[in-house]
C-alpha positions in Angstrom: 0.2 -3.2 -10.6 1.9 -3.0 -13.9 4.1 -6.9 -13.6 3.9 -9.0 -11.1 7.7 -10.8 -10.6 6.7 -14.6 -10.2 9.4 -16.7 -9.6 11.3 -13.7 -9.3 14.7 -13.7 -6.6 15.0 -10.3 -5.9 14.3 -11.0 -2.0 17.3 -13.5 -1.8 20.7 -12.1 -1.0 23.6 -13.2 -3.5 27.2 -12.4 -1.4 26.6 -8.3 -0.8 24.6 -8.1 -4.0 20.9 -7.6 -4.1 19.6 -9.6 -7.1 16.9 -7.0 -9.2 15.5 -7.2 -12.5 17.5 -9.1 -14.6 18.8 -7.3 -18.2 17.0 -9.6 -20.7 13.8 -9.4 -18.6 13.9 -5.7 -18.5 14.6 -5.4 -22.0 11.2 -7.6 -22.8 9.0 -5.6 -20.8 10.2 -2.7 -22.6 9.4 -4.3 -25.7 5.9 -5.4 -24.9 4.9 -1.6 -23.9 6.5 -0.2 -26.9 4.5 -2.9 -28.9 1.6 -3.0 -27.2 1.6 1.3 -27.1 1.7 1.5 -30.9 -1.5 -0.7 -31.4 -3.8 0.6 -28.5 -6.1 3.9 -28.3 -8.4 5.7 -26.1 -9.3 4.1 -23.0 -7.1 1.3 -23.4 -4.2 3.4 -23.9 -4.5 5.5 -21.1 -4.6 2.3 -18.9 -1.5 1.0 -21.0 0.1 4.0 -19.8 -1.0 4.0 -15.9 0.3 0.3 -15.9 4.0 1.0 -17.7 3.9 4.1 -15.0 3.1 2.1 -12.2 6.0 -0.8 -13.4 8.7 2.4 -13.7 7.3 3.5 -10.2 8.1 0.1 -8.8 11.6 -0.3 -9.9 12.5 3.7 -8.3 10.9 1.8 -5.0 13.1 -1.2 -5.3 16.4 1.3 -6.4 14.9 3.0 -2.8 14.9 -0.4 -0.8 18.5 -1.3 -2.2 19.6 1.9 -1.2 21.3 2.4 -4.4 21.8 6.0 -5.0 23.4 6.3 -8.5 20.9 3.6 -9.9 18.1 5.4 -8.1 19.3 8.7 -9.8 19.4 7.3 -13.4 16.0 5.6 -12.9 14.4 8.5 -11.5 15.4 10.6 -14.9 13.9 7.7 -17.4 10.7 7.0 -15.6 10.2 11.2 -15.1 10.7 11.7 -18.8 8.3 8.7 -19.5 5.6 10.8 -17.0 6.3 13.7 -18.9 5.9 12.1 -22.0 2.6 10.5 -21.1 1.0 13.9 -19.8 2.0 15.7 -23.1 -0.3 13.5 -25.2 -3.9 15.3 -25.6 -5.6 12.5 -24.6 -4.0 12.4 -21.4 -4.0 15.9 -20.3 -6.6 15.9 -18.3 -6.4 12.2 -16.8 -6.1 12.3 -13.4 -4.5 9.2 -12.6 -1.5 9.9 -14.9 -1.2 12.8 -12.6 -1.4 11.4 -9.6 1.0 8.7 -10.3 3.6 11.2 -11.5 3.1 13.1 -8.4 3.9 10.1 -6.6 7.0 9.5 -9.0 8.3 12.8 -7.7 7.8 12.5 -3.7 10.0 8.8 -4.1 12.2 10.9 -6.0 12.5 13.2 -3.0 11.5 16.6 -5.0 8.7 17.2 -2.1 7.9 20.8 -3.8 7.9 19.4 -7.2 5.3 16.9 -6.3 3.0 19.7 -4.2 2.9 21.6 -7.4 1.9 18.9 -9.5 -0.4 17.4 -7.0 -1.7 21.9 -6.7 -2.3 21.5 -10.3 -3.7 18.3 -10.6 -6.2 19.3 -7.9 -7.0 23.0 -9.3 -7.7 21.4 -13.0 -10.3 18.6 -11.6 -12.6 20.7 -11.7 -15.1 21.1 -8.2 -17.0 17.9 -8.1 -15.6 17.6 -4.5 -16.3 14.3 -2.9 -19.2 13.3 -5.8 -15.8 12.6 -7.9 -14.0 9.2 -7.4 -10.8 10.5 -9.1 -10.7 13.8 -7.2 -11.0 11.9 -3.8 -8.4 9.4 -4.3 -5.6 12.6 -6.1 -6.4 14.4 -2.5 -6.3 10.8 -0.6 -2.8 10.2 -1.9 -1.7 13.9 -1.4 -2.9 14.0 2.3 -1.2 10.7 3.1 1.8 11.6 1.9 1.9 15.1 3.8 0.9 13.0 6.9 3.7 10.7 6.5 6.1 13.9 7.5 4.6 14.7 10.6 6.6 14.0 13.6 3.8 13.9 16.1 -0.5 14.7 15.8 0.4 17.7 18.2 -0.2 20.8 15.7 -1.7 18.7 13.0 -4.8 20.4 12.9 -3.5 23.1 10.8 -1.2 21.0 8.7 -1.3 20.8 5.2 -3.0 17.6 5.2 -6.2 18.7 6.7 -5.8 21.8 4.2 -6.4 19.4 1.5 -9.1 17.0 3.3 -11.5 20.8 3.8 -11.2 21.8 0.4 -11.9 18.7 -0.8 -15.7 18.9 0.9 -15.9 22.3 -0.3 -16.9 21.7 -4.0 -14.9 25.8 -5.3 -11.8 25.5 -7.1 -8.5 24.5 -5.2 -6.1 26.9 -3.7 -3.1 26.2 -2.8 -2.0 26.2 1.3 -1.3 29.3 2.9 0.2 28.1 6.1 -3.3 27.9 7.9 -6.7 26.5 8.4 -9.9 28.4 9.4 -11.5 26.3 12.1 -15.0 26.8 10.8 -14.2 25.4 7.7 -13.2 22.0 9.6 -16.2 22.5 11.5 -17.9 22.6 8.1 -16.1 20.1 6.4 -16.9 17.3 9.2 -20.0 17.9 8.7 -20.2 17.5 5.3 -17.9 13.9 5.4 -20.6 12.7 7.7 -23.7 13.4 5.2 -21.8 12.1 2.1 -21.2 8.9 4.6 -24.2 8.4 5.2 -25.7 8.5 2.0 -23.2 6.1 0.8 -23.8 3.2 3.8 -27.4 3.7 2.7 -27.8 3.8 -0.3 -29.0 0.6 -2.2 -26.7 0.2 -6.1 -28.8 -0.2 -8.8 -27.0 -2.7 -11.2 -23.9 -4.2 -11.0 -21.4 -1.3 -12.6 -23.0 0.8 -10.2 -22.2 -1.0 -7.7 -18.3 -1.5 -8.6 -17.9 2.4 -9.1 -19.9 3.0 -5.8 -17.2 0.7 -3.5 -14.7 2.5 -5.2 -15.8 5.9 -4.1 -16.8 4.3 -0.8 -13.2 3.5 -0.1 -12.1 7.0 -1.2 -14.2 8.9 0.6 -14.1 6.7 3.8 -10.5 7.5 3.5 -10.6 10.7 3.2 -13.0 11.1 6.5 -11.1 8.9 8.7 -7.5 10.8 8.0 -9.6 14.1 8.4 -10.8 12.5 11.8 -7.5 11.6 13.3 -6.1 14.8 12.3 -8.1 16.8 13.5 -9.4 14.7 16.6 -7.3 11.7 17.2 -7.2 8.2 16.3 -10.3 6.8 18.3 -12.0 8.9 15.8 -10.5 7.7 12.4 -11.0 3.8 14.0 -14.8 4.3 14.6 -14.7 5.4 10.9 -13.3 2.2 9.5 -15.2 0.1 11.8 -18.7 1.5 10.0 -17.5 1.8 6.6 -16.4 -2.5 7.5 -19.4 -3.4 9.3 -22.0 -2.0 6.2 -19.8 -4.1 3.3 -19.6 -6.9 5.8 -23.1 -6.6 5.6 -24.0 -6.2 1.8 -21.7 -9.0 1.1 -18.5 -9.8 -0.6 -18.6 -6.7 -3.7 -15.6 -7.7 -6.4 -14.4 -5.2 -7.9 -12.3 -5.0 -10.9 -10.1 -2.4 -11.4 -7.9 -1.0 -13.9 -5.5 0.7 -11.4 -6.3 4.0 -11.4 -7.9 4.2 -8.1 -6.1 3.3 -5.1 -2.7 4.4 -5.9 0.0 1.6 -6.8 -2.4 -1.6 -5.8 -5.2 -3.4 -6.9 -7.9 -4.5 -5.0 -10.2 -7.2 -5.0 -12.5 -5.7 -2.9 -13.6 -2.8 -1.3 -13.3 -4.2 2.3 -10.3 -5.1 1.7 -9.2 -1.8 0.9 -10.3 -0.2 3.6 -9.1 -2.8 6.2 -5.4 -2.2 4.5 -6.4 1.7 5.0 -7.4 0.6 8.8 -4.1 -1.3 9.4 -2.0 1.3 7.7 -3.0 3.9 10.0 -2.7 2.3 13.2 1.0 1.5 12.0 1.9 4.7 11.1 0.4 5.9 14.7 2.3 3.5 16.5 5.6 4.8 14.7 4.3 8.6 15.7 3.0 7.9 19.4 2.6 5.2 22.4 -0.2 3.0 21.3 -0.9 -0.7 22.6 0.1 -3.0 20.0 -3.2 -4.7 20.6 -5.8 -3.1 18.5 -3.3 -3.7 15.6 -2.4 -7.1 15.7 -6.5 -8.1 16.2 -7.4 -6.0 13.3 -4.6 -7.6 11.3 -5.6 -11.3 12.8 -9.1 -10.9 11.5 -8.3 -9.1 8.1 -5.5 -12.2 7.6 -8.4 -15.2 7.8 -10.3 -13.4 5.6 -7.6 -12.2 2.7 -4.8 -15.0 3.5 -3.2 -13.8 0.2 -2.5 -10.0 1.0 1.1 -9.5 0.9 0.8 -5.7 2.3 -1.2 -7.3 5.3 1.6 -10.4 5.5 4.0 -7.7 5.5 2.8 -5.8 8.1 2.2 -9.0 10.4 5.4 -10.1 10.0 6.5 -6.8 11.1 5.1 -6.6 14.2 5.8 -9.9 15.1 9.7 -9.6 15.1 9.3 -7.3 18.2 7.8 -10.0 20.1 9.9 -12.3 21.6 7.6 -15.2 22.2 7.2 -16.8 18.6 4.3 -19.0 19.4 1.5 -17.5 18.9 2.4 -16.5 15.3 3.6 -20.1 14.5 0.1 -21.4 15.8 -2.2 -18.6 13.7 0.2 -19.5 10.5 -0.6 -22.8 11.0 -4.2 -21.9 10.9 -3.9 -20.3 8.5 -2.0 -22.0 6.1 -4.3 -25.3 6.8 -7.4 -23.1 6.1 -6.6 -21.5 2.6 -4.9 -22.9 -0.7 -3.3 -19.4 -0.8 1.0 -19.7 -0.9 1.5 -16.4 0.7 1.0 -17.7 4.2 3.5 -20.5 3.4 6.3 -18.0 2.4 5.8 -15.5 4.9 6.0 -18.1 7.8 9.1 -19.1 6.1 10.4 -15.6 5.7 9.6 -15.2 9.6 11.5 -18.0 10.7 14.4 -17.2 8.8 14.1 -13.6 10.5 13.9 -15.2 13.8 17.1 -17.0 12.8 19.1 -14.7 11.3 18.4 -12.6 15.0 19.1 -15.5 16.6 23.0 -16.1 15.4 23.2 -12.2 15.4 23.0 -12.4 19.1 25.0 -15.8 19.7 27.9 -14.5 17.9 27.8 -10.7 19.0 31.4 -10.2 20.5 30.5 -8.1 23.8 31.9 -10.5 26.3 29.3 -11.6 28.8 26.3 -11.9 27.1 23.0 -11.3 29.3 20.5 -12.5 26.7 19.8 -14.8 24.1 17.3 -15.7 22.8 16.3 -19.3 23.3 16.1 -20.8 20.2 16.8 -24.1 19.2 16.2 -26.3 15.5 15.1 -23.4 14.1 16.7 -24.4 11.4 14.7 -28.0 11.6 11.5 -26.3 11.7 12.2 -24.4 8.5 13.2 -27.3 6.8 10.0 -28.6 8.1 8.1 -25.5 6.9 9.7 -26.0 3.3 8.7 -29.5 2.9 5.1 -29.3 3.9 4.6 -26.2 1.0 6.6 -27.8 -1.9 3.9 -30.8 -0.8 0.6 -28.3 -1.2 -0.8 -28.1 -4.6 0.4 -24.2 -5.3 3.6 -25.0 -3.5 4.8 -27.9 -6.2 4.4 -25.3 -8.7 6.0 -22.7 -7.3 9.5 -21.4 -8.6 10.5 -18.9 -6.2 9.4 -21.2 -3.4 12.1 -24.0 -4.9 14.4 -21.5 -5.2 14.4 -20.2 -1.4 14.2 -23.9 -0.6 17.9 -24.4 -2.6 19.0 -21.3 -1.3 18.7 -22.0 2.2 20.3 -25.6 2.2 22.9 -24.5 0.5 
């Protein structure tokens, strides 16, 4: 998505000060779109253009993270007038991608409306290929998730604006824009129709290889599509049964790469189409947990299995690590890293149990030294500083570790 920062510290706390992009970085990836810009065209362009907007998108996310307001405001300004700028070319008038991504740029931004209009737009101009087009399906994919991310419970979602965007999407007529309700018939309808186009897709058999790449694209799209319509509009059970097909059938037709150019699933690439829609899976059952009571369970198995198979994931590391902090008993974790990390060559598994440790830690001295008189509860912990040490040593010694900057780096860091 745009650069990736190897070797890059802006995870490690210096004093109160976050460390971000550096100046002399920033300035030569500036330099490289500019160049680069003036020598492409046509396709290769537009890509040029959905890759600089996706790098501008990730520094407003990190200004987010930082919680740096001022920066956050003078960032959102450059990367909106780059959008703008992009959009006003011919060729990219009608390139949906560029649209969706400034969209996007707008909800971090915080200018909800300004985003529904663009997103309004970007929906009414696609034309009505409904769910037969990949682009339209992942523009309204984006647009429901987001409006489902401001829901404070599933109570009442039926008539949201999410599901608004999930029917018309099945209905194939122009867009309109919502009105405050939805007709239950056209759910009715609209289920019906996400079934069909399901089942022609788990069925049918790709004729070449391109085909086959553009079909597990629209697979992923459209399975997303269905299984946020589903737990909208019936509940959660629902949207899981959905993901559990869509899994079981590319389990089944074995392991499809895909390579794309980053205009289809939002900010990431992925490798594969199962992959997407296990991160789709384990998104979902996150955000319902954060919404409602739901047993951790089904969300740690489902993040288990999808780990063994993608031990490089950093969205599905992220989320692990996540959910392990409100545990307090730390051994399970440490035995299924260790699994894990003797099973893959991947250094993502290595870091993150590292970064978990030092978690644990941090929690650790937090409660030691909390200045509340008696204290009822700490946590028992001891050479937890050891076993990170430990930790460090054995990566440095794997073959990716040795070569590994940022992994040095924390290394220094934390003796010092």
């Amino acid at each position: 998505s745009g650069f990736n920062s190897i070797g890059h510290m802006d995870t490690m706390l210096r004093g109160r000060h976050q460390i971000g992009h550096c100046k002399e970085g920033e300035e030569f990836i500036q330099n490289v779109f500019h160049v680069l810009f003036q020598i492409f065209t046509g396709k290769e362009k537009s890509n040029l253009s959905t890759c600089w907007l996706q790098y501008e998108i990730s520094k407003v996310v990190q200004c987010l993270r930082a919680k740096k307001k001022k920066k956050l405001k003078a960032q959102g300004r450059k990367s909106k007038k780059l959008a703008k700028n992009f959009l006003k070319a011919p060729d990219n008038r009608n390139d949906l991608s560029l649209w969706k991504l400034y969209a996007y740029l707008e909800w971090l931004l915080g200018n909800t409306d300004d985003s529904r209009k663009v997103f309004d737009t970007a929906l009414h101009t696609a034309g009505t290929g409904g769910l037969k087009s990949a682009h339209l399906c992942s523009l309204s994919l984006l647009y429901a998730q987001l409006e489902v991310e401001l829901l404070e419970s599933t109570e009442g979602a039926v008539m949201s604006r999410a599901v608004h965007i999930l029917t018309k999407l099945t209905e194939s007529g122009p867009y309109v824009p919502y009105s405050g309700q939805v007709l239950s018939v056209n759910i009715l309808k609209a289920r019906k129709t996400y079934e069909h186009a399901l089942q022609d897709y788990l069925s049918k058999t790709p004729v070449s290889d391109q085909d086959q790449v553009s079909d597990a694209d629209q697979l992923v799209n459209l399975v997303g599509c269905y299984a946020l319509f589903q737990y909208l509009t019936v509940g959660i059970d629902a949207a899981v049964l959905i993901y559990t097909q869509a899994s079981e059938k590319l389990e089944a037709s074995g392991p499809q790469k895909c390579d794309k150019t980053g205009d289809n699933f939002g900010i990431q690439n992925f490798p594969s189409a199962l992959e997407a829609v296990t991160l789709l899976h384990t998104n979902l059952l996150r955000f319902h947990m954060k919404i409602s009571v739901y047993p951790l369970n089904p969300l740690r198995e489902a993040l288990t299995e999808a780990l063994k198979r993608y031990p490089s994931n950093q969205s599905l590391w992220r989320s692990y690590i996540h959910i392990q902090r409100k545990s307090h008993s730390a051994s399970k974790a440490r035995r299924f890293f260790d699994n894990v990390t003797r099973s893959t060559n991947s250094l993502e598994p290595w870091l993150f149990a590292i970064q978990a440790e030092q978690m644990r830690k941090k929690l650790a001295e937090k409660v030691q030294r909390a200045d509340i008189g008696e204290v009822h509860c700490t946590i028992p912990e001891t050479g937890l500083t050891n076993r990170i040490v430990a930790l460090f040593e054995h990566a440095v010694q794997s073959e990716n570790g040795t070569h590994c900057p940022l992994l040095w780096r924390m290394y220094l860091s934390f003796m010092v």
